[in-house]
C-alpha positions in Angstrom: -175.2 180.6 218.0 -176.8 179.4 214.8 -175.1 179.7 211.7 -177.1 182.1 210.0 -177.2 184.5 213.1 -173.2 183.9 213.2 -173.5 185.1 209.8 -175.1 188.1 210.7 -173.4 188.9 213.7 -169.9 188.9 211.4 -171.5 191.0 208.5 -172.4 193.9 211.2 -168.9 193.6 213.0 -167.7 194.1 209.0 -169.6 196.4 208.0 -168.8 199.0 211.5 -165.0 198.3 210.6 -165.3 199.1 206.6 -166.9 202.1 208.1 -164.0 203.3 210.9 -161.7 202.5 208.2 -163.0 204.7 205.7 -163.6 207.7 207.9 -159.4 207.0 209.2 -158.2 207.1 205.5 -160.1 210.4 205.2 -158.7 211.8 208.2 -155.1 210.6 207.6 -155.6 212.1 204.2 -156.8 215.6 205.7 -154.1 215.9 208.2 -152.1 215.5 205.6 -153.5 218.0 203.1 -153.7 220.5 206.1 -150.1 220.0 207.1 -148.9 221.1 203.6 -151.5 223.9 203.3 -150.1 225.3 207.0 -146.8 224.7 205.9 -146.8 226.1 202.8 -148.4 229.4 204.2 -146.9 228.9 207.4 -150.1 229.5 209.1 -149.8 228.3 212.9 -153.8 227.7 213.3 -153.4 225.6 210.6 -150.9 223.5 212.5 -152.9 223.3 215.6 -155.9 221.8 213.2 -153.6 218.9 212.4 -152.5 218.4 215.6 -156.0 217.6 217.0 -156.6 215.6 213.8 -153.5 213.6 215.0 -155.2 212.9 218.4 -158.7 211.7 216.3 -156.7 209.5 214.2 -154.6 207.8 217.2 -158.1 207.7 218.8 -159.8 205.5 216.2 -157.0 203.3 215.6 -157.3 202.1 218.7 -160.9 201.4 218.2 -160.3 199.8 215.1 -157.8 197.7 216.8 -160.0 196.5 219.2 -162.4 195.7 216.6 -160.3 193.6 214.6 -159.3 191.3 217.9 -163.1 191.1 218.4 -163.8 189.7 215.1 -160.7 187.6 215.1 -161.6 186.2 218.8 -165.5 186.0 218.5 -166.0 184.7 214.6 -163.4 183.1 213.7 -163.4 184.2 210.2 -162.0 182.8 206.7 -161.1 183.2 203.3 -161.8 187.2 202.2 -163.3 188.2 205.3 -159.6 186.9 207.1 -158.0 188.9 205.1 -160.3 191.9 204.9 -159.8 192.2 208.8 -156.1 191.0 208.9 -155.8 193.8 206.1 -157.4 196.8 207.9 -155.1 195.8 210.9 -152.2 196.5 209.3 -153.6 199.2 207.0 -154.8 201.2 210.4 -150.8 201.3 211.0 -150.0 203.1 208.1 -152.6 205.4 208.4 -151.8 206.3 211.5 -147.9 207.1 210.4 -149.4 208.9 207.7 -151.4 211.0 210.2 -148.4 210.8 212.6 -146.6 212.5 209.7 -148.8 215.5 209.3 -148.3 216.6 212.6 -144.2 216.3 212.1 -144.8 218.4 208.9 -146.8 221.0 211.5 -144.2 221.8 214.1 -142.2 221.7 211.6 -144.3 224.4 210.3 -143.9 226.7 213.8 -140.4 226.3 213.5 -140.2 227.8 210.3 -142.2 230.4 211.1 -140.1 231.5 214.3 -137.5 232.1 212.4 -139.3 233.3 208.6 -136.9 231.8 206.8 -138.8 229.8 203.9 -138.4 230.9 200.8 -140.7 231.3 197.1 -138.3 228.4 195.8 -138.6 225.8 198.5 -142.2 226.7 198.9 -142.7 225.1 195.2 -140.3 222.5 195.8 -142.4 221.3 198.7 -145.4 221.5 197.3 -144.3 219.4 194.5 -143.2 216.8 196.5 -146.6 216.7 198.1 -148.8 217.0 195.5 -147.0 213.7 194.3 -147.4 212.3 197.8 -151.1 212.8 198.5 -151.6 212.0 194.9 -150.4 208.3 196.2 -152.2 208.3 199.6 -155.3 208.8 197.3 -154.8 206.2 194.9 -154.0 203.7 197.4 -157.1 205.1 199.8 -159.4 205.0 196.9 -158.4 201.5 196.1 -159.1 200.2 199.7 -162.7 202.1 199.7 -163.4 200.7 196.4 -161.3 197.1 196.8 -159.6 198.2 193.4 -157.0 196.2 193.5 -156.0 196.7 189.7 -155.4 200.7 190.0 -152.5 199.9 192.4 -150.7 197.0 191.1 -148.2 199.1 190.2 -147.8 201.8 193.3 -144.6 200.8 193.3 -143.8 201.9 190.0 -145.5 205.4 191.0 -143.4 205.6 194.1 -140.5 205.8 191.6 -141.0 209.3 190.7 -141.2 210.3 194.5 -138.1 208.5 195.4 -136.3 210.3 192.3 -137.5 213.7 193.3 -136.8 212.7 197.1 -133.3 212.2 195.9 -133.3 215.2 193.7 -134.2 217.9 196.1 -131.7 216.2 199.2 -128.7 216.8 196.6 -129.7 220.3 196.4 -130.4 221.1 199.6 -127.2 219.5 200.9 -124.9 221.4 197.9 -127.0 225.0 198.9 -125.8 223.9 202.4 -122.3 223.4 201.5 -122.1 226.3 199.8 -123.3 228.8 201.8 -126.5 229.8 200.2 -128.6 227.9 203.0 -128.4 228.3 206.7 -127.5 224.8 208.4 -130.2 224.6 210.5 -133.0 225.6 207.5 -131.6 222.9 205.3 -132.0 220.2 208.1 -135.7 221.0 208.2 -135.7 220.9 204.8 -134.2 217.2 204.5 -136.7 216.5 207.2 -139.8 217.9 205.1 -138.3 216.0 202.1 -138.2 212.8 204.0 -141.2 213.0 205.5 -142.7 213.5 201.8 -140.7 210.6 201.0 -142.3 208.0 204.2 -145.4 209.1 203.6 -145.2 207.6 199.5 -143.9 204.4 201.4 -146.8 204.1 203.4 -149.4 204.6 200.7 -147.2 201.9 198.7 -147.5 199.1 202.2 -151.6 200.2 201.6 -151.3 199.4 198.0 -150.0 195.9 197.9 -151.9 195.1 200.7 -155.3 196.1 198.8 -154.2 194.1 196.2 -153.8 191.1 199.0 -157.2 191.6 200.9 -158.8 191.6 197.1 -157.5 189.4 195.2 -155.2 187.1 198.3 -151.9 187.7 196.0 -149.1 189.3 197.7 -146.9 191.6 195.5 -142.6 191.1 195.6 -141.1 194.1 196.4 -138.3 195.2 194.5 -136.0 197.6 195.6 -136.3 200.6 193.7 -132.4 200.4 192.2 -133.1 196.9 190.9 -136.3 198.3 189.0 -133.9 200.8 187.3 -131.5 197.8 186.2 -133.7 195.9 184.5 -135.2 199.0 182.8 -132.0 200.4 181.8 -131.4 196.5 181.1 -134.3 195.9 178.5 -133.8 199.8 177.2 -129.8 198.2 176.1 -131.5 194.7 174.3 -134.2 196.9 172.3 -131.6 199.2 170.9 -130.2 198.5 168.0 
């Protein structure tokens, strides 16, 4: 095939990934938003939305997938456009966990409703810990749409908060557990809401750095959340006097 054609050939296969991409990010996003709004209202129809959503997002990963290989196999690519398919092959995994997560967060969601046992309290402590969530999955989706590398060089730093509040709410779910003042089997969904919250921040964080590599072809350390409060609480010691 002649080089320009080649060319040409490459730019369409790019251009019909960029797209399949974009449309999973915003239906790994919706499940997402969906899960919370059916959990937070505990509205089953809700939950069944999500589900489906779950089986669309599966379904065009796959596709994705097999667009990738084709590109890989066919074109042989370099430089950016390496790492731009390399990239969405990995990205489409954490998309799909994110999407996998929504429906967890759903039957979840009929669970809690058998039994009508969520309460004004934990409603708002949810929907604190997703509203700091999705707030990630959309900077880090944004970023990949937009190849903005620079707005999440430091997703890491944001996932900080969600760890902390991760952290926060499993101590208090555990000591209303011990205590009495939670049934055993509510405060196990609970920690599993809570960690869910908590994956799904990771997985906007693995989309994040690799933006930053399919943009710029740097690869971000990363360092473990308790080291990044050392050296913090480390340079907050030196600069006092």
């Amino acid at each position: 095939m002649p080089q320009a054609a080649e060319r040409k050939a490459l730019e369409k296969g790019l251009h019909k990934l960029n797209e399949n991409m974009v449309t999973l990010a915003e239906l790994a996003e919706l499940s997402i938003r969906k899960a919370v709004d059916g959990l937070t209202r505990l509205d089953p129809e809700v939950a069944q939305e999500v589900f489906t959503l779950d089986q669309e997002v599966y379904g065009l990963q796959l596709e994705i997938e097999r667009t990738c290989i084709d590109l890989l196999a066919l074109h042989a690519p370099v430089a950016r456009d390496l790492r731009t398919i390399t990239t969405s092959l990995k990205i489409t995994t954490d998309l799909d966990r994110i999407g996998r997560y929504g429906k967890d967060l759903s039957e979840l969601t009929l669970q809690f409703r058998d039994r009508h046992i969520v309460e004004r309290a934990d409603v708002a402590r949810i929907q604190e810990m997703a509203d700091r969530t999705i707030t990630m999955v959309d900077t880090a989706i944004e970023a990949f749409v937009h190849r903005n590398a620079e707005s999440v060089r430091n997703i890491i730093e944001v996932d900080d908060a969600v760890d902390l509040l991760h952290d926060e709410n499993f101590k208090d779910i555990v000591r209303r557990m011990t205590e009495g003042q939670l049934n055993v089997e509510t405060g196990a969904r609970y920690l599993l809401v809570n960690r869910y919250f908590e994956r799904i921040a990771d997985h906007a964080v693995n989309i994040g750095l690799r933006v930053v590599y399919m943009v710029t072809g740097d690869w971000l350390p990363r360092v473990r959340a308790a080291d990044r409060a050392k050296r913090r609480d480390d340079g907050s010691a030196k600069s006092t006097p």
